[in-house]
C-alpha positions in Angstrom: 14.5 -8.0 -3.2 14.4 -8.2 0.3 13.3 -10.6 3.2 11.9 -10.5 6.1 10.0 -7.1 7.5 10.7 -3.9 6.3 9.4 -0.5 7.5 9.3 2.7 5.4 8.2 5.5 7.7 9.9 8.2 5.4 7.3 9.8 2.8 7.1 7.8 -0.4 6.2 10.5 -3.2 6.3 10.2 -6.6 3.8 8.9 -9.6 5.2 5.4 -11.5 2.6 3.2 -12.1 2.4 0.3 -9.5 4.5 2.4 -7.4 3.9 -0.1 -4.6 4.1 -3.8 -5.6 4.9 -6.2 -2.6 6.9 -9.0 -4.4 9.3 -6.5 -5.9 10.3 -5.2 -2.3 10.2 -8.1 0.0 9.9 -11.2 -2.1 7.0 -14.2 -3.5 5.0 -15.0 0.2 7.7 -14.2 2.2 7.8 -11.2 5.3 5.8 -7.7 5.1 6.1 -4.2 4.3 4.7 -1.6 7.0 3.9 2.1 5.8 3.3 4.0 8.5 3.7 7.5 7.2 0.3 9.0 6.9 1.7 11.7 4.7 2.7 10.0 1.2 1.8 11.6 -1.7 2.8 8.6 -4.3 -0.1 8.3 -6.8 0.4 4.9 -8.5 -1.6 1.8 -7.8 -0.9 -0.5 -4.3 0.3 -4.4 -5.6 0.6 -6.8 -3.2 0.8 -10.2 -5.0 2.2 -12.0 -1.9 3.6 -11.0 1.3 1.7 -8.5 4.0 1.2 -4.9 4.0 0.5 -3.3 6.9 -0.6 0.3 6.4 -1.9 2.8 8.9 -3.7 4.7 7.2 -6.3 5.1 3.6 -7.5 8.2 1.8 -10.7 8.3 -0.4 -10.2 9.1 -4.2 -9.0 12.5 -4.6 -8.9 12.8 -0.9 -5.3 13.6 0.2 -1.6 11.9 1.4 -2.2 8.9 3.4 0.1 5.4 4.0 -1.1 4.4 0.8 -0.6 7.6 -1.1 -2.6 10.0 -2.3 -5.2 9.1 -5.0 -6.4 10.9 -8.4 -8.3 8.9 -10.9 -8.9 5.5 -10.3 -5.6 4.3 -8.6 -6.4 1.1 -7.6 -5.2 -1.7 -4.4 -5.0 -5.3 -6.2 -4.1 -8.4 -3.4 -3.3 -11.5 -5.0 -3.8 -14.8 -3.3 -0.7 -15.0 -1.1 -1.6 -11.8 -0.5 -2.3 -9.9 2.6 -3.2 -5.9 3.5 -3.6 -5.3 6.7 -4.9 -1.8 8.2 -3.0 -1.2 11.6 -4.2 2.2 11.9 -5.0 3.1 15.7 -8.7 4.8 14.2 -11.3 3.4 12.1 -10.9 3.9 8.7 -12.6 3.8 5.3 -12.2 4.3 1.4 -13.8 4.5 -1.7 -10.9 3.0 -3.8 -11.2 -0.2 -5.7 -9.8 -3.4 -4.3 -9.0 -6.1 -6.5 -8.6 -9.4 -5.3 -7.5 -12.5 -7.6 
């Protein structure tokens, strides 16, 4: 894994489950992960068991790429308790994805 901050700002695209799990990339409650890249297309579920994610943008379900992909189904966002999402979008935004937190 990695510390500190990363940034992806290429497009993420593909359709593992958990596609996006926090601890894997950066490490338990340590730095963030920023996806800024308002066109991925990656259809797995968001993780983030510790750590930050900043993302600058959401789609609904079925509603097209955003920063945290493009949904189908009921691909969900789960936040554990060291766990932080954080929208830095420069508009107001909504969804009607699931958010799990534990």
């Amino acid at each position: 894994n990695m510390a500190g901050n990363v940034v992806i700002s290429g497009q993420v695209t593909g359709s593992d489950q958990s596609i996006i799990s926090l601890t894997s990339l950066v490490g338990a409650n340590t730095g963030s992960l920023t996806l800024n890249n308002n066109t991925n297309t990656y259809a797995g579920s968001v993780d983030v068991d510790s750590g930050i994610l900043n993302y600058t943008s959401v789609s609904a379900i079925n509603g097209g790429p955003s920063a945290l992909g493009s949904t189908t189904g009921t691909a969900t966002i789960s936040v554990g308790d060291t766990g932080i999402l954080r929208y830095i979008g420069s508009s107001a935004a909504s969804t009607n994805r699931s958010i799990t937190l534990s």
